[in-house]
N, C-alpha and C positions, 0 to 999 in steps of 0.2 A: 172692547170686544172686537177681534178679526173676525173679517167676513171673509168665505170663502173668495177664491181669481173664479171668475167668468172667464170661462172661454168663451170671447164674443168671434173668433174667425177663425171656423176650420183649415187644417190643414189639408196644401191639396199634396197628396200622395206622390202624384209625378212629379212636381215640382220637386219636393225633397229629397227623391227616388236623384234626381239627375244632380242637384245642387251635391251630395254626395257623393256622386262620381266624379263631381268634377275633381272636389277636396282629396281624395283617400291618394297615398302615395305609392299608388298600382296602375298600370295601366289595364286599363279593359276596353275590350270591341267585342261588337255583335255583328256575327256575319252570317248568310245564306249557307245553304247547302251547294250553292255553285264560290263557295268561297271567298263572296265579296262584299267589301264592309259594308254593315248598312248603318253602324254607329261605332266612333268611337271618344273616349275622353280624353282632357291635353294632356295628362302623363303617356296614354298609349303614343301619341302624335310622336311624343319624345324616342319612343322605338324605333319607327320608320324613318322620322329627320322629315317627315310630310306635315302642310298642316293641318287641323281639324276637316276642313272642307274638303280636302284633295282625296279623300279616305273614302267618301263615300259616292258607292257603285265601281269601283275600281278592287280588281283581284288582289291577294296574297300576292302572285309573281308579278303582281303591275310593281308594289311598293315593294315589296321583299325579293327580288331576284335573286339575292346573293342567298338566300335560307330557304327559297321555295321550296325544294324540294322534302327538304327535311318536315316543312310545317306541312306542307300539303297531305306526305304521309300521316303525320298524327290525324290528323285531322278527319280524312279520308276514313283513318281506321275509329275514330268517334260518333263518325256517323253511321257507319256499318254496326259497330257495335253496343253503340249508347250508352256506352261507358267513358265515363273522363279518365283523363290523362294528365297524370298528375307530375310536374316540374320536370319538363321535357328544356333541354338545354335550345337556347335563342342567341343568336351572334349577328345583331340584323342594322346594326345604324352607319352607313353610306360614310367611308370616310373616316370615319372615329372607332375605335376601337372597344367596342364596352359591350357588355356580357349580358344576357339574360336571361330569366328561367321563368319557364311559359305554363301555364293549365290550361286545359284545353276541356269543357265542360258543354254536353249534348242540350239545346234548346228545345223544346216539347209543345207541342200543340195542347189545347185543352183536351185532346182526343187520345195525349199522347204522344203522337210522332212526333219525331224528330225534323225537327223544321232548319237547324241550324247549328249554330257556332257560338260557346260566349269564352273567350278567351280573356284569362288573365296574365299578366306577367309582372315582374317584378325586376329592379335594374340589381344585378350582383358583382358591380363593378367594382367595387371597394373591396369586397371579400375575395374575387378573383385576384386584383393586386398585391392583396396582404396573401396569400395562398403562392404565387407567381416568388414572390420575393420571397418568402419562406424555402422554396424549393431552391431558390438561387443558392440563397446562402445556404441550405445542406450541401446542395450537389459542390458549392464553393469549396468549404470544409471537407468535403469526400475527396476532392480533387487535391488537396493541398494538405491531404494528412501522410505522413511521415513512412505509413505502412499500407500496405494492401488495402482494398478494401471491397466487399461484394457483398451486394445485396441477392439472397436466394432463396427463392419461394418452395413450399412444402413440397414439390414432387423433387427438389433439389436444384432447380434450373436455376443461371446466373441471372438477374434483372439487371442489372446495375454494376460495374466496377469502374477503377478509376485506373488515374496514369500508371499510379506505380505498381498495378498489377501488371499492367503488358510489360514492364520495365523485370519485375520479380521473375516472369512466365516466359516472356518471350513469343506470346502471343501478342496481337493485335486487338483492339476493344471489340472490333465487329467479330476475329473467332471465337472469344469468348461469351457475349450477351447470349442467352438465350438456352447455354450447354450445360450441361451435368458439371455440376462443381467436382464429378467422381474423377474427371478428366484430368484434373491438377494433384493427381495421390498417385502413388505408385501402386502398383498392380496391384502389392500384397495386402495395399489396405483397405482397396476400394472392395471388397465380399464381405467387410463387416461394416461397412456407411450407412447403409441403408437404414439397420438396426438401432444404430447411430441416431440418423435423422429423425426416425419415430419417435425415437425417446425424447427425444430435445424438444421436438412439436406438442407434445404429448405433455411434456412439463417445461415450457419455456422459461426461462432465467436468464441472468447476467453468471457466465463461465468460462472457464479457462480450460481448451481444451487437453491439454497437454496432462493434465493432473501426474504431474512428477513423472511423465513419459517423455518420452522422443518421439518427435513426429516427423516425418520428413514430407515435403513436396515436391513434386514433378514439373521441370521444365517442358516445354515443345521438343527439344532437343532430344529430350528423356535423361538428361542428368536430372540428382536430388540434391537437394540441398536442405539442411535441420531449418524450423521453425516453429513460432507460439503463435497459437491461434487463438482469439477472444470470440465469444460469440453473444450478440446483444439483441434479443427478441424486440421485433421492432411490429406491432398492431397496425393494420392498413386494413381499408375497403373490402379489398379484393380477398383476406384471407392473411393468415399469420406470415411472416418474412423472419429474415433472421439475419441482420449483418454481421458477415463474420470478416474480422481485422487479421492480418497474417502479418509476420513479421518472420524477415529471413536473422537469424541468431549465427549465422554461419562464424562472422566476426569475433562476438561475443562468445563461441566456443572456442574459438581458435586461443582466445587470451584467456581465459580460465584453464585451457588443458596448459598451457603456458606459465601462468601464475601455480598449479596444484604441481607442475614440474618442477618452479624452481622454487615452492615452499617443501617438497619433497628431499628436494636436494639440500637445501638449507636446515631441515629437521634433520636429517642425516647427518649431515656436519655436528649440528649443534651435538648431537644426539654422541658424535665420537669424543667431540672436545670436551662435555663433561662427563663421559666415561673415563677418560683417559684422565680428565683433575682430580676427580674421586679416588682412580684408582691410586695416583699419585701421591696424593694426602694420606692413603693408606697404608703407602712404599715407605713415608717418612714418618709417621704415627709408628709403625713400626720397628723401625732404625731409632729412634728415639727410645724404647724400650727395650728394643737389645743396647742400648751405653748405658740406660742407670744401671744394668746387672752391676757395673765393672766401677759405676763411679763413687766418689765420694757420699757419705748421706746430703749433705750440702748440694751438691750441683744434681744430684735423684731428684731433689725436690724442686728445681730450677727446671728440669728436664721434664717432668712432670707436668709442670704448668706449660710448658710449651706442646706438650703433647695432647694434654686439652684445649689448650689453642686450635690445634691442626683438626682433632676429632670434631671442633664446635665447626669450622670450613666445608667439613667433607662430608659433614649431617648435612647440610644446606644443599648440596649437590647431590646426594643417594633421594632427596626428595623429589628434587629438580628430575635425575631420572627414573624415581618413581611414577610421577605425573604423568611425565613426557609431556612437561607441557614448562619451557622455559623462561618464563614471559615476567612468573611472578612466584611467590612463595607465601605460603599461608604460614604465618606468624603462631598462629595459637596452635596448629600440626607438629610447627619445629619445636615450640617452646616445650612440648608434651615430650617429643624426643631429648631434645636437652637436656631437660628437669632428670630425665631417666637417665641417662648416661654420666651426669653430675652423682646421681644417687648411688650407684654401681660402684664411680669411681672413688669418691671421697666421703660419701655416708656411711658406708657401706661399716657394721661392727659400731654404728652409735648408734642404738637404742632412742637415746632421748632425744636426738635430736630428729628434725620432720622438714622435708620440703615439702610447700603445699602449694599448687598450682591453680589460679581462677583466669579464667576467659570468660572475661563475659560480651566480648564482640567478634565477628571476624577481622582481622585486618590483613591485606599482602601490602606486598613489596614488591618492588621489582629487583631483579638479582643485585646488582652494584650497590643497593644499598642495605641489602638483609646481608650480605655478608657481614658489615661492620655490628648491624643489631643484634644477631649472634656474639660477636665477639663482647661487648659490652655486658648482656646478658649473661655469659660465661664466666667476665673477669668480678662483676659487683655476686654474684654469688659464690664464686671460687672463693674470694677476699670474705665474705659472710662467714660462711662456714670454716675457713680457717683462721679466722682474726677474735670474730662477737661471742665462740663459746670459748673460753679458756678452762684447762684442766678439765675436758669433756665435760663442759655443763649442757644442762639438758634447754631446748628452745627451738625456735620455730624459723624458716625464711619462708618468705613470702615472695611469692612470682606474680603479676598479677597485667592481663591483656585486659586496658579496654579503650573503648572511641569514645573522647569528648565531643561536647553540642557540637561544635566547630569541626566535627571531621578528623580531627587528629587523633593520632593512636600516641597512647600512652601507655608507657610500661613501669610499673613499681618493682623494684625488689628491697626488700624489707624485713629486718630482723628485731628480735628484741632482747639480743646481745647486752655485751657490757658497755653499745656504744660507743660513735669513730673519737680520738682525741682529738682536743680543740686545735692540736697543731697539724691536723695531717688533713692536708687540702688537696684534692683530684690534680694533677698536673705538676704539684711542687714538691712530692714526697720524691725516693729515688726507686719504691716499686714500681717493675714495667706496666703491672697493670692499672696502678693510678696514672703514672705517664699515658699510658694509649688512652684514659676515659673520656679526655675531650676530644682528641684525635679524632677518634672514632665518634661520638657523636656530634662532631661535625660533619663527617663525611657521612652520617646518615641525617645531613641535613635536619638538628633540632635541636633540643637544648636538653639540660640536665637540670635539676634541683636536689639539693641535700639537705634534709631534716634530721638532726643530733636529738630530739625528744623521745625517750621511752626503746633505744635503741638505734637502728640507724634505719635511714629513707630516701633509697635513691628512687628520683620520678625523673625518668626522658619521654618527651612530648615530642611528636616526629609529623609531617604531615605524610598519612598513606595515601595510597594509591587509590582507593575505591569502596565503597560501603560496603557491608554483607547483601548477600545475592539470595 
């Protein structure tokens, strides 16, 4: 069984009272109402740079000269009013540089009065230095950034800018601290700033002032010059701030009105030269149907195929200036047109037979090579439809867009005809359009395959240009 601890030796109260002052990592003194220490602890000692002994009966301006005045006032006004004073800034150690933040607390008779002084402080020399070097490196960073840059407080005054504003302005650092940011706007815009400013303070954000506008700014000189302004709500002590970043764009307009000139002028070019190939293809589509009137049935049919030739070229270009946009051609747009002008030319009075058209991706091109995929797509359906139904049998071609896992567009055409014979190979027959078929789908960069099962199967596999959008 525990027995209670006896306390057999009281504590004595002063004792403790002081052993504690000595320990706590504060300084504190007790001083008179004529201002002079009559105790203090070795952390306070550390304030003055005095030591313990030298403290006592000696004034604030004996050990403190360089701060007197400032403590004195606190002070003065504590004992007048007997109210503390609470972290009053202290800068007091002889020689060394370190910071401190003071309480200044009214000492009471048991009657009441005010008999004195109990001053605490505390050293904030570490938090001064990390504060000291934080500001370095902003104001470093403001000095060394690329654009303008100013800090301006709610009635709109400059606090703060950097080199390349006097450099943008044309001002000096010292005309500018202190003035109406209205000063740097041209007349016309400085009656609506104000309004401006309210709003911004009123709902501070991260913005761009320009919002799809032209802003311009005002030299000293009073020329303007275009610019983007950013504006980044920045919380301080004192009240909301707002740095606003300016950047002169003068350059950057100069090469855009530059570039939209000579993509203007090159859209125009482009714009005549396949007006004029279109029209061209349609000069000799033409010409080619006035000679079958005159010619044999033999070279009509020759003439023919060449004239869907031309019409497959000059689809490709009436799209191209459809778009007005030369860059690229959408595949499953033409193939819908082609399908239809195949239909018109050579279906046309067969019942049984059907072109059927599936897309089931988008693919482009770019022009140099949808020319040639046109043409192929022209000559394996042309050769379909005149070769796979004999004696007008009735059947089906198959057109068919789509994008393998891999990105590549692939085209089928596909009948279920009587079937290519086993002796007629793409490239070794003496028709032109089995001669052009590898031609051509080399120059659209891809390959071919043919399937002789359940009719015929042409498959060209191409890498395009870009996925659906």
């Amino acid at each position: 069984m525990r027995h209670p601890v006896r306390v057999t030796e009281a504590l004595d109260d002063a004792t403790l009272l002081e052993e504690l002052c000595e320990v706590v990592p504060v300084g504190i003194a007790v001083l008179d109402t004529d201002l002079r220490y009559l105790r203090v602890n070795r952390a306070f000692s550390a304030t003055t740079g005095a030591d313990l002994a030298e403290h006592v009966g000696r004034s604030v301006r004996e050990l403190l000269p360089d701060a007197a005045d400032g403590i004195e006032c606190a002070m003065q006004q504590v004992l007048a009013s007997g109210e503390a004073l609470l972290d009053e800034p202290l800068f007091a150690v002889p020689g060394e540089p370190r910071s401190w933040l003071a309480s200044y607390h009214p000492r009471r008779s048991e009657h009441g009065e005010v008999v004195g002084i109990l001053a605490v402080t505390r050293d904030v020399t570490a938090q001064r230095d990390a504060l000291q070097e934080s500001e370095a490196r902003f104001r470093q960073a403001v000095e060394s950034a690329p654009d303008g840059l100013t800090m301006v407080d709610a009635a709109g005054l400059m606090q703060l800018v950097n080199s390349k504003m006097e450099v943008l302005f044309g001002y000096s650092r010292a005309e500018l601290l202190g003035q109406p940011i209205d000063m740097l706007m041209p007349e016309r815009s400085r009656a609506h700033h104000p309004a401006l400013m309210r709003g911004f303070f009123a709902n501070p954000s991260v913005r761009d002032m320009a919002n799809r506008r032209e802003l311009y700014a005002r030299r000293k000189d009073g020329s303007e010059f275009p610019v983007e302004i950013g504006l980044n709500p920045i919380p301080a002590s004192n009240g909301q701030l707002v740095l606003a970043s300016i950047a002169d764009v003068t350059a950057r307009k100069a090469a855009q009105a530059q570039i939209e000139r000579a993509l203007a002028e090159k859209t125009a070019l482009l714009d005549e030269v396949h007006h004029r190939v279109k029209n061209n293809l349609q000069v000799v589509s033409s010409l080619l149907n006035l000679q079958t009137r005159s010619a044999t049935p033999e070279a009509q049919a020759v003439l023919a195929e060449s004239q869907r030739r031309v019409r497959a070229m000059a689809l490709i270009h009436q799209l191209l200036y459809e778009r007005r946009d030369f860059s690229e051609v959408d595949l499953g747009t033409y193939l819908e047109r082609l399908v239809a002008l195949l239909r018109d030319s050579m279906a046309r009075g067969r019942a049984g037979l059907r072109l059927r058209l599936e897309c089931s991706a988008r693919v482009v091109l770019d022009l140099q090579r949808a020319v040639p995929c046109g043409l192929v797509v022209n000559e394996l359906v042309t050769n379909a439809i005149k070769h796979a139904f004999p004696d007008n049998r009735s059947g089906e071609v198959l057109i068919a867009l789509q994008r393998d896992a891999d990105g590549s567009g692939r085209i089928i055409v596909a009948d279920d005809g009587v079937g290519l014979p086993p002796a007629v190979q793409p490239g070794d027959v003496v028709t032109i359009g089995f001669q052009l078929l590898p031609l051509l789908v080399d120059q659209l960069q891809g390959q071919f395959f043919l399937h002789r099962d359940a009719g015929t199967r042409f498959e060209i596999v191409f890498p395009a240009d870009k996925e659906a959008t």
